[in-house]
Each structure stands twice: as structure tokens, then as C-alpha cells.
N, C-alpha and C positions, 0 to 999 in steps of 0.2 A: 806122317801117320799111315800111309799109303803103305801097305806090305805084299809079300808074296806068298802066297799057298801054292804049293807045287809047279811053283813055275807060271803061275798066274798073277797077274796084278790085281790086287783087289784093292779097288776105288771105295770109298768112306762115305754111305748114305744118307743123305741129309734131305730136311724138306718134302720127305713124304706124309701124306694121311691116310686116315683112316675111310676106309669105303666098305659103304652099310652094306650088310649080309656079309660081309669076308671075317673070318676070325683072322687078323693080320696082324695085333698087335700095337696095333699104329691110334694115333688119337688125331682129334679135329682141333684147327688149328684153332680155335676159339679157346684151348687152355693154354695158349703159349701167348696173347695179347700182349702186350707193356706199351700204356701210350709212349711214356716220354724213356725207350729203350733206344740208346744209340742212335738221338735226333741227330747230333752233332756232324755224325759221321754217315746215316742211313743213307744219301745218294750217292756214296764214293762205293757202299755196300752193294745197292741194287744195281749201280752200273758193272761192279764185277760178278753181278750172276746173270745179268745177262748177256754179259762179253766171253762167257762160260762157251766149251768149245760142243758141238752138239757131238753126241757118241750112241745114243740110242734114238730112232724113229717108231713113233705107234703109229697104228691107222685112223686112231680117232683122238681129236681135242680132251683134254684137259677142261674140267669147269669148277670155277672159284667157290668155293666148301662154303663160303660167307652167302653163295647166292646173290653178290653185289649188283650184277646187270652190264659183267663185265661180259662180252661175248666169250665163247669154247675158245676159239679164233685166236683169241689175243693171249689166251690163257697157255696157249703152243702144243704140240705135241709129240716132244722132244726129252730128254734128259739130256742135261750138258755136264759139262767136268773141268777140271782144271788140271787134271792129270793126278791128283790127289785125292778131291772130293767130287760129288759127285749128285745133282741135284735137279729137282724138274724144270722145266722150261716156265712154268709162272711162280716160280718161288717169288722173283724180284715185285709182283705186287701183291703179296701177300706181307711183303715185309713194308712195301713204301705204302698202300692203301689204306693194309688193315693193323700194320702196328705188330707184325708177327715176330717174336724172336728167336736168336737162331744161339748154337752152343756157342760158348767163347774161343772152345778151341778152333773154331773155321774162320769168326773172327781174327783171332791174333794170325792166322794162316794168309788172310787176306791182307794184313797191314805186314807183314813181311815179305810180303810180293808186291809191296807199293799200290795194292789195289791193280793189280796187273795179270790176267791171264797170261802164265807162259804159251809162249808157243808150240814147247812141245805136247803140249794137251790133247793137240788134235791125234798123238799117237795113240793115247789111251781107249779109242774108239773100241777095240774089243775086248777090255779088259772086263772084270765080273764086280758086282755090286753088292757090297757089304751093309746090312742094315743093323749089326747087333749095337753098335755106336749109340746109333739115333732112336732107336726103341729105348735104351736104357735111358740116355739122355734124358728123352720125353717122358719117361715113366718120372725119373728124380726133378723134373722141373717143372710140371704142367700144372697149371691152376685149376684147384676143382671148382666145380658152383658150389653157389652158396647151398642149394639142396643136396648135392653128395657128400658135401660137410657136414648137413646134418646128420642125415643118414646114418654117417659113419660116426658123429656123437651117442646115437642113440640106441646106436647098437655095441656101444660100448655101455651103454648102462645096465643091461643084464648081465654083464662080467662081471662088476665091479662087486664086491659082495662085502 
């Protein structure tokens, strides 16, 4: 899925949020929940996001969107890649903690790589990062509450004529 724009590689965004005051597009991972999503297989998952090769450094930690009491620290401050995708350094416990889930296409990506970061990943380090994937993605998947459900019942009631 990984393509080229002018000679550029462009890596497949995955695992980002939403961060209050930015119009970005992006949403909190509290709509992407599923207890019982890929129990079976979820530590063969979080071990290949974090075996993910690191390709981008910030100067400041990451902190867990749930506010869990996980330290910035643990949360890293890194984006990693597999030469393909392309995703932040605490994805792996938002998925093993908090039950977060992720597209299927990185999924089936990951079970056709035996659960195995190649090795040539580490080359991707300055390739560029594509997020239209994962906005659509979250936009067609994400769970609303139960108030933005209604919301949006009730404001269909003045349509309806």
C-alpha cells in the first residue's frame, strides 16, 4: 500500500489523535474501543508495533489520550514504520491497555509478514507520512456516544416533515 509521489516514499498513517485546539481531522481514541477486538492475536500485534523501526524523533513525550497514569516516558517519543506503515511509538498500549482498534488492512499487513518487522524499514527513516488513509478510516469506523447519537437523532427531527 506504501506508494511513491514524485519520487518520494510515502509511509501509511496510522495511530494518530486528535489534539484539543488543532483542527486536524483526527479523533480520540475512545471511538475506536472494542473489548473483545483481536484478543486472540492482540500480543503478536503490540509486539510488531513495537518492534516497528523508529524513523521520526520529537523533543517531547507522547501522553496517553485515556489519561491512564501511564507515564509521557513510556508513552515514547518517536514514530516507528515498517517500511510500509507507519505509526507512533505508544500505539502498542493503547491497543493492549485500552482495547483500541486498528484497520484491518495493517492487520492482514502484519500476518503476512509473519508478525515480523523487515529489516529494510530502517531505510524508510526519511520517507514522508501519509494520513488521508487513517482520517477516512476513523471517520467510516469510529464509535459515537451515546449523546452524539442523539444529537444527531434529533436533529433529524426537524427534516423529517
Amino acid at each position: 500500500m506504501a506508494y511513491k509521489l514524485a519520487g518520494v516514499l510515502m509511509l501509511i498513517a496510522i495511530g494518530y489523535w486528535h489534539v484539543p485546539g488543532e483542527q486536524d481531522g483526527l479523533f480520540h481514541p475512545r471511538s475506536f474501543v472494542s473489548k473483545g477486538w483481536l484478543a486472540h492475536e492482540r500480543d503478536a500485534v503490540c509486539k510488531y508495533l513495537a518492534s516497528g523501526e523508529r524513523c521520526t524523533e520529537y523533543l517531547g513525550y507522547s501522553a496517553c489520550r485515556f489519561s491512564c497514569g501511564i507515564t509521557d516516558d513510556l508513552m515514547g517519543n518517536a514514530d516507528l514504520t515498517d517500511g510500509v506503515w507507519v505509526w507512533p511509538e505508544g500505539l502498542s498500549h493503547y491497543v493492549s491497555r485500552h482495547n483500541v482498534m486498528l484497520p484491518e488492512e495493517f492487520i492482514l499487513h502484519m500476518r503476512k509478514c509473519s508478525y515480523t518487522v523487515a529489516p529494510e524499514a530502517r531505510h524508510a527513516s526519511n520517507d514522508q507520512q501519509d494520513f488521508a488513509f487513517w482520517v477516512e478510516w476513523c471517520r467510516l469506523n469510529r464509535k459515537q456516544s451515546i449523546l452524539s447519537r442523539f444529537f444527531l437523532k434529533f436533529s433529524d427531527i426537524g427534516r423529517r416533515g
